[in-house]
C-alpha positions in Angstrom: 30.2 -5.3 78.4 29.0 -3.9 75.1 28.2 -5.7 71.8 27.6 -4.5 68.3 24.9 -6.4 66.1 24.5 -5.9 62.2 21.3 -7.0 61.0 19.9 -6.2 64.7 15.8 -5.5 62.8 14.8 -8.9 62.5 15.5 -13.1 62.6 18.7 -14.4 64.5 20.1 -10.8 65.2 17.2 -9.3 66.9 17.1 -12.6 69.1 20.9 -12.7 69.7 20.3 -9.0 71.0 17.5 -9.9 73.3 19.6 -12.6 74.5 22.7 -10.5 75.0 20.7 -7.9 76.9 18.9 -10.9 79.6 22.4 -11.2 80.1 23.8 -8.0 81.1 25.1 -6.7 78.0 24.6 -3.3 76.5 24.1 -3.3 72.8 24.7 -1.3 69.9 21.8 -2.6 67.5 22.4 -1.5 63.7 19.9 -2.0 60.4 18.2 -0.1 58.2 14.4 -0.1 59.4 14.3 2.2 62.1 10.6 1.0 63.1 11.9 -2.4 63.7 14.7 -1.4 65.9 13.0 1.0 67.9 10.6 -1.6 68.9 13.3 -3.9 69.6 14.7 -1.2 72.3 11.6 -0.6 74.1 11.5 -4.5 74.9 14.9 -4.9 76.0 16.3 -4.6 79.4 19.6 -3.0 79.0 21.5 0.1 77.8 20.5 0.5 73.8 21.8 2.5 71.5 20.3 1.8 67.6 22.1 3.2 64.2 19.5 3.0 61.4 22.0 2.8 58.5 22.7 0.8 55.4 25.8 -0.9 55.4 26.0 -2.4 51.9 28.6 0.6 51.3 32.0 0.6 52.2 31.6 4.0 52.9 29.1 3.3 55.7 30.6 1.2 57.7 34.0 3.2 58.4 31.1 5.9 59.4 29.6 3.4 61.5 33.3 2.4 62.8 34.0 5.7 63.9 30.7 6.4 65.2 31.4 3.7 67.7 35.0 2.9 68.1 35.1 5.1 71.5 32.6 2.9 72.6 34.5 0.1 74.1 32.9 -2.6 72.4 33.7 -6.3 73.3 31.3 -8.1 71.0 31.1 -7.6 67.1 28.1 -9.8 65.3 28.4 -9.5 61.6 24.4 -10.8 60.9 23.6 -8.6 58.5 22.6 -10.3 55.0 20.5 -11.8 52.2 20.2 -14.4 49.4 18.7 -14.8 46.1 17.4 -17.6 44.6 17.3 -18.3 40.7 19.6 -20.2 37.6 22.6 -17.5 37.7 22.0 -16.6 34.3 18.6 -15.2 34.9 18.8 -13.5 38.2 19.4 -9.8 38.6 22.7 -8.7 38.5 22.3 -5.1 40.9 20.9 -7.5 43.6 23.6 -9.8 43.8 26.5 -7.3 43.6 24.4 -5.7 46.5 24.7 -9.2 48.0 28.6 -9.4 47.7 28.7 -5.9 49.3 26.7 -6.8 52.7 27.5 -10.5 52.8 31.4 -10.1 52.0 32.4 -6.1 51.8 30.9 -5.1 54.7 31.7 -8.1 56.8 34.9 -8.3 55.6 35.2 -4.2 56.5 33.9 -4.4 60.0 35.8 -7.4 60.7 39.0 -5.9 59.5 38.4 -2.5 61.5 37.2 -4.0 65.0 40.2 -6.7 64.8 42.4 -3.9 65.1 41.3 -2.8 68.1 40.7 -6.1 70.0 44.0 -7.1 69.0 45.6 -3.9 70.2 43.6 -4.9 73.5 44.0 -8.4 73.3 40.1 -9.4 74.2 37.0 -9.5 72.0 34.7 -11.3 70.2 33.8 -11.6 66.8 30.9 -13.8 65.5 30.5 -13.7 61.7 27.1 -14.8 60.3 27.6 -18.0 57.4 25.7 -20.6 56.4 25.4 -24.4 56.2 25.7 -23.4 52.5 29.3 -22.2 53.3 30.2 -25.8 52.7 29.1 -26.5 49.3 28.1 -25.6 45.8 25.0 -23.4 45.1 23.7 -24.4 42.4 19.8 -22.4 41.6 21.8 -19.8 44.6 24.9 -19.8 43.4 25.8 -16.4 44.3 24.7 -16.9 48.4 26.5 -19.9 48.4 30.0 -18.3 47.2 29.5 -15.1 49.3 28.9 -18.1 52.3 31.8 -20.0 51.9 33.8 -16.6 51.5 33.1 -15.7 55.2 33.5 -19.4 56.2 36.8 -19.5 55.3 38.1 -15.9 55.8 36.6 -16.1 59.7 38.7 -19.7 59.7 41.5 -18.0 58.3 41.6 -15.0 60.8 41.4 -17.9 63.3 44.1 -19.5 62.8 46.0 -16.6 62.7 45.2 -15.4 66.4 45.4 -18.7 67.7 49.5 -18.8 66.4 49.5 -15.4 67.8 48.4 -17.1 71.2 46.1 -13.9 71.1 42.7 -13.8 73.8 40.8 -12.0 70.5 37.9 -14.4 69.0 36.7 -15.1 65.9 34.3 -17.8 65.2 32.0 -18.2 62.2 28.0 -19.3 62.7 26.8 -21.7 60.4 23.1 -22.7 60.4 20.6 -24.6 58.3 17.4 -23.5 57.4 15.9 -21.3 60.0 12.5 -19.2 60.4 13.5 -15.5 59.7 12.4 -13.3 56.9 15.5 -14.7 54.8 12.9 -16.5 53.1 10.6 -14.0 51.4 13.5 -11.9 50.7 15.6 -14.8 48.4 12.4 -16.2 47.0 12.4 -19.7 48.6 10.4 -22.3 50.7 12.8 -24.2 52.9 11.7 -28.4 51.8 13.6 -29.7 55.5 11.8 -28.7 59.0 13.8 -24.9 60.2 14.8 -24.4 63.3 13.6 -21.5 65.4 16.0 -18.4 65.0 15.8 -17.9 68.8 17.0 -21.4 69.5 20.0 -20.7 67.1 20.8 -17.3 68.5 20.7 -19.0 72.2 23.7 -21.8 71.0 25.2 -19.3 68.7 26.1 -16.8 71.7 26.7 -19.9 74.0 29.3 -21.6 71.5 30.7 -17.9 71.1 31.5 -17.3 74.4 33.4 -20.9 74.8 35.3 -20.0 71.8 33.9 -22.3 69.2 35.5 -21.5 65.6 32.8 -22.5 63.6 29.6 -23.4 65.3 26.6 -25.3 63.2 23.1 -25.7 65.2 20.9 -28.9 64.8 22.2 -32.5 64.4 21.0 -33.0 61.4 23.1 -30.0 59.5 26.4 -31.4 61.6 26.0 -34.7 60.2 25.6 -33.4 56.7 28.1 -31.2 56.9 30.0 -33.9 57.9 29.5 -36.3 55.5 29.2 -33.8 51.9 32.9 -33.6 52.6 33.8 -36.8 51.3 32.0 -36.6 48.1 33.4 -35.3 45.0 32.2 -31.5 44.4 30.2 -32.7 41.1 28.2 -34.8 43.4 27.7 -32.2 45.9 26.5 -29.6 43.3 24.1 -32.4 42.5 22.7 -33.0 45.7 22.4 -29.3 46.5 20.5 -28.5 43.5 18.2 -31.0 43.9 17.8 -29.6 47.7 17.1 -25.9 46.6 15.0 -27.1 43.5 12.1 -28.1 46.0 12.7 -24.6 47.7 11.0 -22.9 44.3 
């Protein structure tokens, strides 16, 4: 068994590999700091192969497809991605078009590509990296939240899809809270609610994967607000989540 990881360098990616490899799997780890994933390989246990590339170009990742399409992979983990945090009118606009291209082009992409070939198969996995924030307005990070939802409800989509198709393929869609990665220093924020720990995520994430969990949210506290925010009007949601990112500054 062989698995693919985006954003393999750091936070719930390079755990999800080190999970993935105590369990047998070969892995296929990509991101663009090549320090950070060759020091990932030396701890790991099984067969690693790492592509230092950046895949904010569409470019890139059909040369990362066919890089690795002969290599029988069953597991794809879109992870790779960032926020930004500021009122929309005064945050930079090349960063967050670089955002839409690795939270939504290149998912969308790789998901598109490796689809083919599991469906052609009829097995595989396909875990793509969300958000909690998938499920509201962003107000203060308005940008993350839209690129969010957009893999939210494309993976859901895809889903639904298979599942008519009475196909074996997976898709599911992770959906965390706050957790402790370097997501934080690079969109600017302070989470004001206790994070969980990425390994902890990654552990559930893989385990709710591999029963075939569409959309998988870790820690009781983000399940019962996920819960709940969908009965309020979307004025009061954009409310309540800019207060919640206004204590992040």
């Amino acid at each position: 068994m062989k698995a693919l990881i985006t954003g393999a360098s750091s936070g719930i990616g390079r755990d999800m590999a080190r999970i993935l490899s105590s369990n047998g799997y070969d892995l296929i780890l990509v991101a663009r700091r090549k320090d950070k994933l060759e020091a990932l390989k030396k701890e790991l246990q099984a067969e690693v192969s790492i592509i230092c590339m950046d895949i904010s170009s569409t470019f890139n990742c059909m040369k990362l497809y066919n890089k690795v399409k002969k290599e029988n992979i069953d597991i794809l983990i879109n992870n790779a991605g960032f926020g930004l945090f500021g009122e929309f009118n005064s945050t930079n606009l090349d960063k967050e078009l670089d955002m839409i291209d690795v939270n939504i082009k290149s998912l969308h992409t790789l998901t598109k590509l490796f689809l083919n070939d599991f469906v052609k198969k009829d097995s595989g996995y396909i875990l793509n990296v969300a958000s909690s924030a998938a499920f509201l307005p962003g107000p203060l990070m308005a940008t993350y939240y839209a690129t969010k939802a957009y893999v939210l409800r494309l993976t859901s989509s895809i889903n639904e899809e298979l599942r008519r198709n009475k196909s074996n393929v997976y898709i599911g869609v992770l959906c965390p809270g706050p957790v402790n990665t370097e997501f934080n220093s690079v969109a600017g924020v302070k989470f004001s609610i206790k994070s969980l720990e990425s390994y902890d995520v990654a552990e559930y994430a893989i385990k709710k994967m591999l029963k075939k969990k569409r959309i998988i949210i870790p820690g009781i506290s983000i399940k019962l607000g996920t819960f709940f925010t969908r009965f309020l009007p979307i004025s009061l949601q954009a409310r309540i989540s800019y207060n919640i990112q206004k204590k992040k500054s």
